[in-house]
N, C-alpha and C positions, 0 to 999 in steps of 0.2 A: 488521469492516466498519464504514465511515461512513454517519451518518444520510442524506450526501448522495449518497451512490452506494449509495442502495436506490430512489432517485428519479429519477437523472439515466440518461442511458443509457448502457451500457456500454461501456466502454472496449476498443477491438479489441486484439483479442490477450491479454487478461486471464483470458477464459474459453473455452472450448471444451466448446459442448456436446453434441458429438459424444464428449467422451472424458467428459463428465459421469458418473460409474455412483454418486451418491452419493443416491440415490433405494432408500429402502429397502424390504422388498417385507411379503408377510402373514407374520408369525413368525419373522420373520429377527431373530436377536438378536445373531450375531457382524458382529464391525466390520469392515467391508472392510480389505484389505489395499492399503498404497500402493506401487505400482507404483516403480522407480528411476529411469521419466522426470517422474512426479507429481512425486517429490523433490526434484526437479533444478528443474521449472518451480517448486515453491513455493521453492526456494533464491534462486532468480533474481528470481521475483517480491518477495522479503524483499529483495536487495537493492537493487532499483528504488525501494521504499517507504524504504527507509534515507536512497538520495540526495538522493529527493525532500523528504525532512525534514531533512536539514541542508544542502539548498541553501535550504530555507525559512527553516531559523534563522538563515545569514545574513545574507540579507534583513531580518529582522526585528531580529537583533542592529544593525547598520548603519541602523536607521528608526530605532531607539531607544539610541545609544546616547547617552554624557553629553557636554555641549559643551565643548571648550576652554574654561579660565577665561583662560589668556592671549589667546585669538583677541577680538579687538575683536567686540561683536553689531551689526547695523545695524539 
């Protein structure tokens, strides 16, 4: 998680707190087990975060990259 979405508010469709059960209870010391729909939305949600980060690296490779030495600068 980012320092700025423990701030901002939540993104729809990111969480459901309805299907939330990661709330541990008095003396419970084994780990839940993850469901094959959990699996699938945290799959999906990895690849959302994948796109989003190299559609951002584009961007940032193309702000920064180095200038033609043949292009004339004005």
């Amino acid at each position: 998680m980012k320092l700025f979405e423990m701030y901002a508010q939540p993104i729809e469709g990111y969480q459901d707190v309805s299907q939330d059960n990661s709330k541990i209870k008095w003396k419970e010391t084994r780990k839940s087990k993850l469901t094959l729909r959990q699996i699938r939305k945290l799959r999906k949600m990895m690849d959302v975060r994948n796109y989003e980060k190299v559609s951002n690296l584009k961007k940032v490779r193309t702000q920064y990259k180095p200038v033609n030495p043949e292009q004339p600068t004005l």
